[in-house]
ZAMARGU-4260 file (C-alpha; in steps of 0.2 Angstrom, whole numbers, plus 5000, padded with zeros to 4 digits):
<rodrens>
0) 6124/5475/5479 | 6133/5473/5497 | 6135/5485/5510 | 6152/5488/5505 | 6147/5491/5488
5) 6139/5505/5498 | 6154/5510/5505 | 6162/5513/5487 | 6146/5522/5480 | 6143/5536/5494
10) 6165/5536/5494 | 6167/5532/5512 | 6186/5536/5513 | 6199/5524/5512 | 6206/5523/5530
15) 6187/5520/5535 | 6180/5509/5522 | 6195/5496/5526 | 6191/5500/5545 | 6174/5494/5543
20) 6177/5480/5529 | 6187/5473/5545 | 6174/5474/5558 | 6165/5460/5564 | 6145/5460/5558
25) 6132/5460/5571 | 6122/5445/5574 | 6106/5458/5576 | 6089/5454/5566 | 6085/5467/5556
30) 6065/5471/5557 | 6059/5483/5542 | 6041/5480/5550 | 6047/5489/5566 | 6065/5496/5564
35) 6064/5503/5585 | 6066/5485/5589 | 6080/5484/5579 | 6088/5500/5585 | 6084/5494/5602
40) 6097/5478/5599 | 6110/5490/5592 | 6111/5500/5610 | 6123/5485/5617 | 6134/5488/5606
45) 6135/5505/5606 | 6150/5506/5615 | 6160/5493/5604 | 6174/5497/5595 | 6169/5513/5593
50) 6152/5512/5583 | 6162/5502/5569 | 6151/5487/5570 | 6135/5498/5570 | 6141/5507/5555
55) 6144/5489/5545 | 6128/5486/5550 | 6119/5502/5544 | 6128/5497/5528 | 6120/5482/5526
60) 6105/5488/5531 | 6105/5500/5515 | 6104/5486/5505 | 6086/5481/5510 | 6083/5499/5509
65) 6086/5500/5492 | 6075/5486/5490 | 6062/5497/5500 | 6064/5511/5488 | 6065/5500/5473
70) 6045/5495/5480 | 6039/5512/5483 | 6046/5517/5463 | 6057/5531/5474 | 6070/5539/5461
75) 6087/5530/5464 | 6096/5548/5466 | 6085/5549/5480 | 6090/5533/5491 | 6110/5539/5487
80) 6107/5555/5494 | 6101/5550/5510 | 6116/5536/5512 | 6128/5552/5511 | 6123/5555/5531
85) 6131/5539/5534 | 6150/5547/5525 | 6145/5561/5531 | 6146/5556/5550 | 6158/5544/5550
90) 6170/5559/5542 | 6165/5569/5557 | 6167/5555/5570 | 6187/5554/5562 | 6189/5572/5562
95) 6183/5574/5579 | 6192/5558/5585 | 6207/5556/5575 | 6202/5537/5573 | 6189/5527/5562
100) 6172/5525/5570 | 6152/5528/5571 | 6142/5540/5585 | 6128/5548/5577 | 6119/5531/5573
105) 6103/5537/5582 | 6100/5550/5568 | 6107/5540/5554 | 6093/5528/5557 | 6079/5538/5554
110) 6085/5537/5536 | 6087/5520/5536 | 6069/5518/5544 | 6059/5527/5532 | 6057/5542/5543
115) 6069/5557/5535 | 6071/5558/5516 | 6083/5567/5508 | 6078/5578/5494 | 6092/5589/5485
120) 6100/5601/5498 | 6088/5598/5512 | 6080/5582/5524 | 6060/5582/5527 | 6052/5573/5539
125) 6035/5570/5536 | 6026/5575/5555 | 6013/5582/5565 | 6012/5596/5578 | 6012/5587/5595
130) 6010/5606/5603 | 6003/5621/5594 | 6013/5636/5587 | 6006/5653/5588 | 6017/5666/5575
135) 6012/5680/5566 | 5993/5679/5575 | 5990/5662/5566 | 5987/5648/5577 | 5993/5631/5569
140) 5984/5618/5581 | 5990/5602/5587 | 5990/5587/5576 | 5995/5599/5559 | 6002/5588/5545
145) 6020/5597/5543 | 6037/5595/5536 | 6052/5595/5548 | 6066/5602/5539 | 6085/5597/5543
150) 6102/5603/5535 | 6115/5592/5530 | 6131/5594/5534 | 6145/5593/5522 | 6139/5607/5507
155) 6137/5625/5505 | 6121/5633/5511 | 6114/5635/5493 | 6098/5646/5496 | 6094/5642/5478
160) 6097/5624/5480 | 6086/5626/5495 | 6072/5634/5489 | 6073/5617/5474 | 6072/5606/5488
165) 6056/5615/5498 | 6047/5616/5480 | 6049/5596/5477 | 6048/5590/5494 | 6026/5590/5495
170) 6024/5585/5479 | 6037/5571/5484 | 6027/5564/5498 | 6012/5567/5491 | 6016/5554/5477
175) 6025/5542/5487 | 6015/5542/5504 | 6000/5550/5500 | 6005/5563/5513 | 6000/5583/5511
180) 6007/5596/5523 | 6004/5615/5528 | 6018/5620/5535 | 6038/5617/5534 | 6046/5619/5551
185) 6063/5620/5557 | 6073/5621/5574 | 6091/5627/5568 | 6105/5635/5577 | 6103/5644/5560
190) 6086/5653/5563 | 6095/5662/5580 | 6088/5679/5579 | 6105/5684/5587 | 6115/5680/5571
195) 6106/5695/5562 | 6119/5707/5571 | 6135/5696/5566 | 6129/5693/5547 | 6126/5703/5532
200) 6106/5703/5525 | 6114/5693/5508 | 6124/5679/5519 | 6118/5661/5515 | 6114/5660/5531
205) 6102/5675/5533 | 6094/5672/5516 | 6091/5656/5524 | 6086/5663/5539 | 6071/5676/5530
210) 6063/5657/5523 | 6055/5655/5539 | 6045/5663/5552 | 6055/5661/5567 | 6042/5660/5583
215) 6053/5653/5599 | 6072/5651/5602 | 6078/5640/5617 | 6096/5642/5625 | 6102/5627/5617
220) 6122/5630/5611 | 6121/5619/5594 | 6128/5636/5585 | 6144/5638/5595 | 6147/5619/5591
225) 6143/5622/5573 | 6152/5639/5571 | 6167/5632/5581 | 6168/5614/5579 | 6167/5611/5599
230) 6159/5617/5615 | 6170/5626/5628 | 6164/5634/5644 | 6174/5650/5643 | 6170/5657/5625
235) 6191/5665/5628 | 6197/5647/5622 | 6188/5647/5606 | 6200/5647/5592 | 6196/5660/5576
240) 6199/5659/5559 | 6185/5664/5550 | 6175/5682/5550 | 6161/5673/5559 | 6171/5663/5573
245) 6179/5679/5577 | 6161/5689/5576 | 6153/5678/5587 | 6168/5677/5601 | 6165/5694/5601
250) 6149/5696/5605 | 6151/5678/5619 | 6163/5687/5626 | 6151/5703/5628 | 6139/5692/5636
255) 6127/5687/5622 | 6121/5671/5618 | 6115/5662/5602 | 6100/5647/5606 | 6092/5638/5592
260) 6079/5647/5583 | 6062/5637/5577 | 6054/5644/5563 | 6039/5639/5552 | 6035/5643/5534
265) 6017/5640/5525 | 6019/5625/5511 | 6010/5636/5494
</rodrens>
C-alpha cells in the first residue's frame, strides 16, 4: 500500500488527488518514536505550495500508521475512519480556497501521531485534567483520566450514532492501551448555552447538547464560523439560507453572542 492508494481508499477527489500525486515529496524523516520532531520539520514548509507537499506527506505517513495499527490488533475500520480527517480538510481547504491544498495539518497530525482515534461518529482523545472542573457540586481534581471528545466534520449529527461511539470508546482504550477514564469532556461551539433559544429541545444539535453537563463557555466565535462558513466583523454581511443562519443573525444583530461551551459527562 502507497499513500496514493490512500488517496483512492478515503476518495480524495479527483482535482485534489492529481494535485497531490504531482507534488513534490518532502525529504523530512519521519520519527514514529517522537512524531513533535517530525511535525517540527514540516513547519518550513508550511507555507509551500499551499500545504500540498504536507498533505503528500501525511499520505505517506499513513502507511506506517497502518503498520502501527496492524501491531496494536486495532480493527482496520478503525485506521480508515480517522484517515477521513485528511479528505475531509483538504475538501474544506478547496471549498474555502477555490484551489487544491492542505491548512489544517496541525490537527490532522494528532491522528497520525496516535493521539486522537476515530470511533464511529465521534474522535476521543485519551487525556488528563491539567486544571480542575467544578460542575454540578462535583469537583473533578487535576490529573483525572478523561476522554476529550471532537466532532468530525463532513456527517449528520446522528445522536444515536453518537451515543454508539461514547458506548465503545472506554472499552476501546481499555483494550488497546490499557487506559480507563471517568469522564467524557467537550469544548464545542455546540454546547453554547445560547443556542437553546434558536433550537427546538429535539434538534440534533440540542440532543447533543443535553449529553453533557456544560460548566464554562469562553467568547471564542467557532459557532459563527461553523453556522456560516466564515467570520465577519459586522454580523449584517452574513449571508442566510438556512433556518438557523437566519436565527442566529438575528439574535448577533440583537447584541447576543454565542462562545464555546465546555461540558463533561461521567463514563458509566
Amino acid at each position: 500500500m502507497t499513500g496514493m492508494d490512500i488517496a483512492r481508499k478515503i476518495q480524495l477527489p479527483d482535482l485534489i488527488f492529481e494535485a497531490v500525486y504531482r507534488t513534490e515529496p518532502l525529504d523530512v524523516a519521519l520519527d514514529l518514536e517522537n512524531p513533535q520532531n517530525t511535525l517540527e520539520a514540516l513547519e518550513t514548509f508550511v507555507e509551500q505550495e499551499n500545504g500540498l507537499r504536507i498533505l503528500r506527506f501525511f499520505l505517506d505517513w499513513g502507511v506506517k500508521l497502518k503498520e502501527q495499527y496492524d501491531a496494536l490488533g486495532i480493527p482496520e475500520q478503525v485506521f480508515w475512519d480517522g484517515m477521513k480527517d485528511i479528505a475531509i480538510w483538504a475538501e474544506d481547504y478547496y471549498d474555502k480556497h477555490g484551489i487544491p491544498g492542505f491548512a489544517e495539518w496541525g490537527w490532522v497530525a494528532t491522528t497520525l501521531s496516535l493521539k486522537v482515534f476515530r470511533l464511529g461518529r465521534l474522535q476521543f482523545e485519551p487525556m488528563q485534567l491539567d486544571t480542575a472542573i467544578v460542575c454540578n457540586g462535583h469537583t473533578y481534581p487535576e490529573g483525572t483520566p478523561v476522554l476529550n471528545v471532537h466532532i468530525p466534520a463532513g456527517e449528520p449529527l446522528d445522536v444515536a450514532e453518537v451515543r454508539v461511539a461514547m458506548n465503545y470508546a472506554p472499552e476501546f482504550f481499555k483494550m488497546y492501551f490499557q487506559k480507563t477514564s471517568a469522564l467524557f469532556i467537550c469544548h464545542s461551539w455546540l454546547l453554547s448555552p445560547q443556542l437553546k433559544e434558536l433550537l427546538q429541545e429535539d434538534s440534533r444539535i440540542m440532543q447533543f447538547q443535553n449529553l453533557f453537563s456544560v460548566y464554562e463557555v469562553d467568547q471564542e466565535r467557532q459557532a459563527e464560523e461553523r453556522v456560516f462558513g466564515h467570520l465577519e466583523e459586522n454580523p449584517s454581511a452574513y449571508p442566510v439560507g438556512t433556518s438557523l443562519q437566519k436565527k442566529m443573525k438575528a439574535s448577533l444583530l440583537a447584541g447576543k453572542s454565542f462562545g464555546m461551551g465546555r461540558g463533561i459527562r461521567v463514563i458509566q
